[in-house]
C-alpha positions in Angstrom: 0.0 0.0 0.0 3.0 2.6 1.0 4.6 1.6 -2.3 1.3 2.0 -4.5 1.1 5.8 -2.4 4.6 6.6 -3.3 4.3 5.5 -6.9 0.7 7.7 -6.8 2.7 10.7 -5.1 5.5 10.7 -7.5 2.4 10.2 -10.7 0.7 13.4 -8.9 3.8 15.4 -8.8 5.0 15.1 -12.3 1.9 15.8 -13.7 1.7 18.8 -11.8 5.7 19.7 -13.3 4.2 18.8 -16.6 1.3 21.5 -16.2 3.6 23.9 -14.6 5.9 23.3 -18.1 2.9 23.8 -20.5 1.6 27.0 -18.4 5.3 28.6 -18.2 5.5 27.5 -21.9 2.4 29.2 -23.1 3.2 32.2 -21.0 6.7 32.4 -22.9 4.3 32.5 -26.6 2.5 34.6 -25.3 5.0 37.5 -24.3 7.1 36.5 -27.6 2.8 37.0 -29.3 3.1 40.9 -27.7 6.5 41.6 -28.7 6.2 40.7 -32.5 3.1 42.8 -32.6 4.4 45.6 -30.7 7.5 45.7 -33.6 4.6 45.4 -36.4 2.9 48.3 -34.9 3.7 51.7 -37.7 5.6 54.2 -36.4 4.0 57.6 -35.8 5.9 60.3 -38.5 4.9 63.5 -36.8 7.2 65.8 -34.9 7.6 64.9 -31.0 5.3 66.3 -28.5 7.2 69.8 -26.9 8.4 68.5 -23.7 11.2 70.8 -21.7 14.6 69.6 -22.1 14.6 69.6 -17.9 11.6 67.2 -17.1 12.5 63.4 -16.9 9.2 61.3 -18.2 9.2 58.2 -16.8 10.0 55.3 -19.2 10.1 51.8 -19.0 14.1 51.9 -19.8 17.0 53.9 -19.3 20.5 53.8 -20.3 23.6 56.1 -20.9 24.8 57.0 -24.0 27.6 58.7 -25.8 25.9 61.7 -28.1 27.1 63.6 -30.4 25.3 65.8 -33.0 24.4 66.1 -36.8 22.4 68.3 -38.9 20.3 67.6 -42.4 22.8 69.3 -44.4 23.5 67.1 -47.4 27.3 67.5 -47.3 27.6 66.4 -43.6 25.4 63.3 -44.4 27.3 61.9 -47.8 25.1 63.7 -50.3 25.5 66.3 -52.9 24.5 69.8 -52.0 21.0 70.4 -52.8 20.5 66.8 -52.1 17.1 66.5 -49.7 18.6 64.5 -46.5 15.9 61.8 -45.2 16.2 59.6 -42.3 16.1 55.8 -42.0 12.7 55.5 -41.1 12.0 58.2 -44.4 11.5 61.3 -42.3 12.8 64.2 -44.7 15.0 66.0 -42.7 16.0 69.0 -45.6 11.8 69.7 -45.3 12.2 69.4 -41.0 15.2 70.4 -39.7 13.9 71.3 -36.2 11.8 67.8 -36.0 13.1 66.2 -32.6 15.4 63.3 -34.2 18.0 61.3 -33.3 19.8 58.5 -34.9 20.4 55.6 -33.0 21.8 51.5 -33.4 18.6 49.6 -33.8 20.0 46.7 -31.6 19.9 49.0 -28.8 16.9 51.6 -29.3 14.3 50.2 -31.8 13.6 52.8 -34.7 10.8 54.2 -33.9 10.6 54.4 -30.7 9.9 57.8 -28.3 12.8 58.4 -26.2 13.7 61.5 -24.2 17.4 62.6 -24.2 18.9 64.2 -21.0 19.5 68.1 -22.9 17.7 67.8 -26.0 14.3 66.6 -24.8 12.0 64.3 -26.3 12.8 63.0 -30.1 11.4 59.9 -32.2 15.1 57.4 -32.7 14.6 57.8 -36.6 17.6 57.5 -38.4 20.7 55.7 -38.3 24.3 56.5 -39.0 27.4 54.3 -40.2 29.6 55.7 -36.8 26.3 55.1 -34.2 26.8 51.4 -33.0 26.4 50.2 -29.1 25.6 53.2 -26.5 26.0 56.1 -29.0 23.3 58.7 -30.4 23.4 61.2 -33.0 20.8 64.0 -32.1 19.6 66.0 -35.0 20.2 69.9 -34.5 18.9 72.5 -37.2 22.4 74.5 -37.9 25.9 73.7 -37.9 26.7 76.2 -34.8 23.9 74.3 -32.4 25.6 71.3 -33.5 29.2 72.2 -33.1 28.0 73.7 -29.7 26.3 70.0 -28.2 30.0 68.8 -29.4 30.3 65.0 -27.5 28.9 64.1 -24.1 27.7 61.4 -22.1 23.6 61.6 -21.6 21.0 59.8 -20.1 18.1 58.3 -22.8 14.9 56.9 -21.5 12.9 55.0 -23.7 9.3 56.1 -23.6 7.9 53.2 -25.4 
């Protein structure tokens, strides 16, 4: 009789593991289910929402970054002059210079996404650059002088969604 409870005991408890698997299992679809959709979902192309450069929305993630600086002028960005300068994700920069941009590695910031950038307030992560890899961001300023004057500094980027 002990051995038959034992043998019961032993039935009852991998058939709860077993449930437990299938459960954790679908949990694990699921959350993969929200994530694919979420990178379906169409970014929004209109200009940021005004948000001072001093306010910290909270986010769901924040990391430091190196960021330096970059305008829409066709010569800084490898194209002829008179060129119209657009970003990864298509925004035309030439058109837009003071839209709230910033290019980013996609690996690290999605494009897309809203982010808010210690300094320079909050921008879409649109565009992408040959030197931006890892921690580093390229904020878009509209002139050469704002530009020049950011320079290279270590910022805090929250990502707003």
């Amino acid at each position: 009789a002990k051995a038959q409870e034992a043998a019961e005991a032993r039935e009852a408890a991998k058939a709860q593991e077993a449930a437990e698997a299938r459960e954790a299992a679908k949990a694990q679809e699921a959350a993969k289910a929200r994530e694919a959709a979420k990178a379906q979902k169409p970014a929004t192309q209109q200009p940021a929402a005004k948000e001072t450069e001093t306010s910290t929305p909270s986010s769901s993630r924040e990391l430091r970054v190196v960021a330096t600086a970059y305008t829409a002028d066709p010569l800084e960005n490898g194209y002829k002059a008179g060129d119209q300068v657009k970003s990864a994700m298509g925004h035309n920069l030439t058109a837009n210079p003071n839209m709230k941009l910033i290019a980013v590695d996609p690996s690290v910031i999605p494009l897309g996404s809203k982010v808010w950038v210690e300094g320079y307030g909050v921008a879409i992560a649109g565009d992408t650059g040959g030197a931006i890899k890892g921690n580093k961001i390229d904020v878009l300023m509209p002139d050469k002088g704002t530009s020049s004057s950011w320079g290279r500094k270590t910022v805090t980027v929250k990502v707003l969604n």
